[in-house]
C-alpha positions in Angstrom: 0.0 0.0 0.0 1.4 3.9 -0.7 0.3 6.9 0.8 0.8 9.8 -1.3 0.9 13.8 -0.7 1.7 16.8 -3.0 2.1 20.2 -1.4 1.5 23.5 -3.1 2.5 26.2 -1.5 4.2 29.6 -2.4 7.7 28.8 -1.1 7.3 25.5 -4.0 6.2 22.3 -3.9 6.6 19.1 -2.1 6.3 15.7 -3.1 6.0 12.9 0.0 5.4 9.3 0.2 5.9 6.0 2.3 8.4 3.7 1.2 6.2 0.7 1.9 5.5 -2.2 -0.8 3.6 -5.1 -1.0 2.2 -8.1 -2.3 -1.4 -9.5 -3.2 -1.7 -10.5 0.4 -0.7 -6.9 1.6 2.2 -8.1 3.2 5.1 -5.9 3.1 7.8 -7.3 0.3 10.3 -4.2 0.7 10.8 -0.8 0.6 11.1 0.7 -2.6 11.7 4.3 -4.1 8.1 6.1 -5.1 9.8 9.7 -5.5 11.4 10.2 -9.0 12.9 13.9 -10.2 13.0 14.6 -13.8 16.3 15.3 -14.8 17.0 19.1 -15.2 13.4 20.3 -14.7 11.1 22.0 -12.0 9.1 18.7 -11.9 9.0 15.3 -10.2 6.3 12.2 -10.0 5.3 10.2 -7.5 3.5 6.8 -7.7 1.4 4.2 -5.9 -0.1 1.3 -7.1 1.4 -1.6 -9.3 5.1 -0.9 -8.7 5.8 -2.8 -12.0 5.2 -1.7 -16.3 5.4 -4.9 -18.2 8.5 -6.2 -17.1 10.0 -4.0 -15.3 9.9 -2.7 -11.5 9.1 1.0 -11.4 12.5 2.3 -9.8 14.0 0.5 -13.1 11.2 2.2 -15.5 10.8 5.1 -14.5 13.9 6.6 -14.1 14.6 5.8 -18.4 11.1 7.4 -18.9 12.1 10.6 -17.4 15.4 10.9 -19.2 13.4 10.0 -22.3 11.5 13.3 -21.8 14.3 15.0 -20.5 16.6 14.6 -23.4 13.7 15.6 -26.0 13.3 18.7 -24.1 9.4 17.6 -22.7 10.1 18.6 -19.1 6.7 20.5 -18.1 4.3 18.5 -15.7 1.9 18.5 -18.1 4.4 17.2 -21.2 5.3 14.6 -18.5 1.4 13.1 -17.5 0.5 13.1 -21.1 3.6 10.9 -22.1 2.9 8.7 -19.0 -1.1 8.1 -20.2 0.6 7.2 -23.4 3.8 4.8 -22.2 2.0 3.2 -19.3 -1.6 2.6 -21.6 0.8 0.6 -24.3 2.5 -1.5 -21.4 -0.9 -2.7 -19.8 -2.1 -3.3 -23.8 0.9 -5.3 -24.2 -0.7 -8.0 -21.7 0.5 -6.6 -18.2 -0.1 -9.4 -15.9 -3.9 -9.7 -14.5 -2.5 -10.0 -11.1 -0.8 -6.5 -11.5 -3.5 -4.8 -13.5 -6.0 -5.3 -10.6 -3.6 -2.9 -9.2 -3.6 -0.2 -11.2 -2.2 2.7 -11.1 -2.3 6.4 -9.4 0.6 8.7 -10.2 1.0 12.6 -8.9 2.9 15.2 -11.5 3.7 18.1 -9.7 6.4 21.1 -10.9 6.4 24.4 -12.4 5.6 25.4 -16.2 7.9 29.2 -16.6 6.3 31.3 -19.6 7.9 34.8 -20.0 9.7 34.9 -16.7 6.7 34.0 -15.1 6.2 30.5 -13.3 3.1 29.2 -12.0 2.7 25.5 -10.0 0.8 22.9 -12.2 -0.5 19.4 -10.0 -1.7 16.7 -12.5 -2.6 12.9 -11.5 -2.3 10.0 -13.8 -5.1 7.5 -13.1 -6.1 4.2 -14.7 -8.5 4.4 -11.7 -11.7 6.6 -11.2 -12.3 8.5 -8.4 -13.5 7.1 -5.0 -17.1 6.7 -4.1 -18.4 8.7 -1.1 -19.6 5.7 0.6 -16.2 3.2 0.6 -12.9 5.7 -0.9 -12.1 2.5 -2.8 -10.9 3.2 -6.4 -12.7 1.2 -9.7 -10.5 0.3 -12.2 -11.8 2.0 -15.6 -12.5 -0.6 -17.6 -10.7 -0.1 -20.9 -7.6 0.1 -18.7 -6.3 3.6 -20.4 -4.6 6.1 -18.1 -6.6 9.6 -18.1 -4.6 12.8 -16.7 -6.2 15.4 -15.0 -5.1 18.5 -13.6 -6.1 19.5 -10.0 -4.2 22.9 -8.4 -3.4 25.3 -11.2 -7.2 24.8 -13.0 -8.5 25.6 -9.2 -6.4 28.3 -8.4 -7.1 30.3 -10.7 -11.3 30.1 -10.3 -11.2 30.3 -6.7 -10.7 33.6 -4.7 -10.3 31.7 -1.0 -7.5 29.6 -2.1 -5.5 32.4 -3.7 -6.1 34.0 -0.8 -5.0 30.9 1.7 -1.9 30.7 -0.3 -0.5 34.0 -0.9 -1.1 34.6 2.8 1.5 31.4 3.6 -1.0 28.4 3.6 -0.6 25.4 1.4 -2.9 23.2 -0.6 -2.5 19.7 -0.6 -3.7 16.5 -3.0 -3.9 13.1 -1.2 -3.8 9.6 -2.8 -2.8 5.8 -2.0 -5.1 3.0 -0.6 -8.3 3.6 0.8 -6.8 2.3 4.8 -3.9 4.5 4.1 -5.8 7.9 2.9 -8.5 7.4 5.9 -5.2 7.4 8.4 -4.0 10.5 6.8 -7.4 12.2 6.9 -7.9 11.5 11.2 -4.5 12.9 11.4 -5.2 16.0 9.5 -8.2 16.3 11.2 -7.1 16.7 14.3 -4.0 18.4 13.5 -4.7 21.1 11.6 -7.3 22.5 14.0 -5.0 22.1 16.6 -2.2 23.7 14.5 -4.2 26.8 13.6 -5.1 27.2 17.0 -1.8 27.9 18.2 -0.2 29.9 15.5 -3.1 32.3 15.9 -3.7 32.6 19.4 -1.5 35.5 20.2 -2.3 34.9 23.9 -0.2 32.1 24.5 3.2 32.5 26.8 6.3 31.5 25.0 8.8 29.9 27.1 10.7 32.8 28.6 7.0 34.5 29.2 6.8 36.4 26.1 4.1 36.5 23.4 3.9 33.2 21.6 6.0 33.4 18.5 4.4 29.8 16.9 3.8 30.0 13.9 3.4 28.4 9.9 5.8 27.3 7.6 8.0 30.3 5.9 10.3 28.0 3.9 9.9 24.8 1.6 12.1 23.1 3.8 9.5 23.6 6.6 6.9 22.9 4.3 8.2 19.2 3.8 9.1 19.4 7.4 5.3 20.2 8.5 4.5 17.3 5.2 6.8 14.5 6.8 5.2 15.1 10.0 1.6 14.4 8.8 3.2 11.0 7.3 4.9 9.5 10.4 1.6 10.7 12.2 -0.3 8.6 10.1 2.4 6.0 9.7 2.5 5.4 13.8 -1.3 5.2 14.1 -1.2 2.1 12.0 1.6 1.1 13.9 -0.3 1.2 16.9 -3.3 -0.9 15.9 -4.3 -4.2 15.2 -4.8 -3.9 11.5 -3.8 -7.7 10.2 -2.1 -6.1 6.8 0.4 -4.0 5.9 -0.9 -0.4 5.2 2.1 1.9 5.2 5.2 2.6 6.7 9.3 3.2 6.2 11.2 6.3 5.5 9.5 9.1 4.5 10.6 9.9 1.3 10.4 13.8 0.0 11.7 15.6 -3.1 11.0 19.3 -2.6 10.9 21.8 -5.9 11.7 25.5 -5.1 10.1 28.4 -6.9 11.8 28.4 -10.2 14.8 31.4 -9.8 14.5 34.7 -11.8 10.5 34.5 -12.0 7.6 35.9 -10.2 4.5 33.8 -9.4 2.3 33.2 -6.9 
């Protein structure tokens, strides 16, 4: 099972994940890489799901993909999901094992597309799985078993006044995937967690430890961005630790590839 986050925020984006794999009985086989960076670009992908394309495991196909785009100059995030709906629809056409189609596949495309000195975050997912249903969070595998890509922060950013607002003011937005177990640990973290966070970085009232005003506050960097990110993981990571769930849900390192705001532009 994988549990992955992408953070948008305007110090730049961060990509998280578990390192956890497993097989058809959920029991953990290893721990494997699920963060890859495409070679000189703002942009990186992330992936849950099957952790193999045809033949090969993911840590194998994935980094030739991205050097593949890289070296015929297709870099932006969404130059990169496109190419992956393509590549990744011809391997399960070529008679992916049944086993690992049942799988399928959820991958996060996150970076930054610069036009005229001007950047702006794009986050795109790559799905050969709809959207889970309100009642169960369980994905459906689409049936012709084509990859879609979809675009989910820069479409929304634009159209809505309250998350320009949360942004620009030192906030981030956040897109959540993985298996259903592992997302409905990360959502009773957050829950709790960002109500109690808010709480204390605006109540001014608060002593700090030498009896001054409280000086608690929000991230101000990307690196406490990821910081803030990788805590929400190991949060979620120790509850299931600390049950009696009979599988493996998620769990190792918390891996993280952080992408700064593209030098010599202005954005968000």
């Amino acid at each position: 099972m994988t549990l992955l986050v992408t953070m948008v925020s305007k110090y730049g984006i961060v990509h998280l994940s578990d390192s956890h794999t497993s097989n058809q009985d959920q029991v953990v086989v290893t721990d494997a890489k699920k963060i890859f960076r495409v070679p000189s670009a703002d942009t990186a992908v992330s992936v849950s799901g099957s952790y193999r394309v045809g033949s090969q495991a993911m840590d194998e196909w994935m980094p030739t993909f991205l050097q593949k785009q890289s070296d015929a100059g297709n870099i932006t995030p969404a130059g990169i999901a496109h190419m992956l709906c393509q590549d990744l629809t011809s391997a399960w056409d070529k008679g992916t094992d049944a086993q690992i189609m049942s799988y399928g596949g959820i991958l996060h495309i996150a970076g930054y597309v610069v036009e005229s000195g001007i950047n702006h975050p794009e986050c795109w997912s790559v799905r050969n799985r709809e959207e889970q249903t309100a009642k169960s969070g369980s994905y459906v595998m689409v049936t012709t078993g084509e990859f879609v890509a979809i675009e989910h922060f820069w479409t929304q950013y634009q159209q809505d006044a309250a998350l320009r607002e949360s942004i620009q003011s030192g906030s981030h937005w956040q897109y959540i995937n993985g298996s259903h177990l592992a997302r409905r640990g990360l959502g009773i973290i957050l829950d709790y967690l960002h109500r109690a966070l808010n709480e204390v970085w605006s109540t001014k009232s608060l002593e700090g430890i030498d009896g001054s005003q409280s000086l608690f506050r929000s991230p101000r960097s990307i690196e406490e961005v990821r910081e803030l990110g990788e805590f929400y993981l190991r949060g979620a990571c120790l509850l299931y630790r600390l049950s009696d769930y009979k599988i493996a849900v998620i769990g190792g390192e918390i891996q993280s590839e952080m992408i700064p705001v593209p030098l010599s532009t202005s954005g968000l």
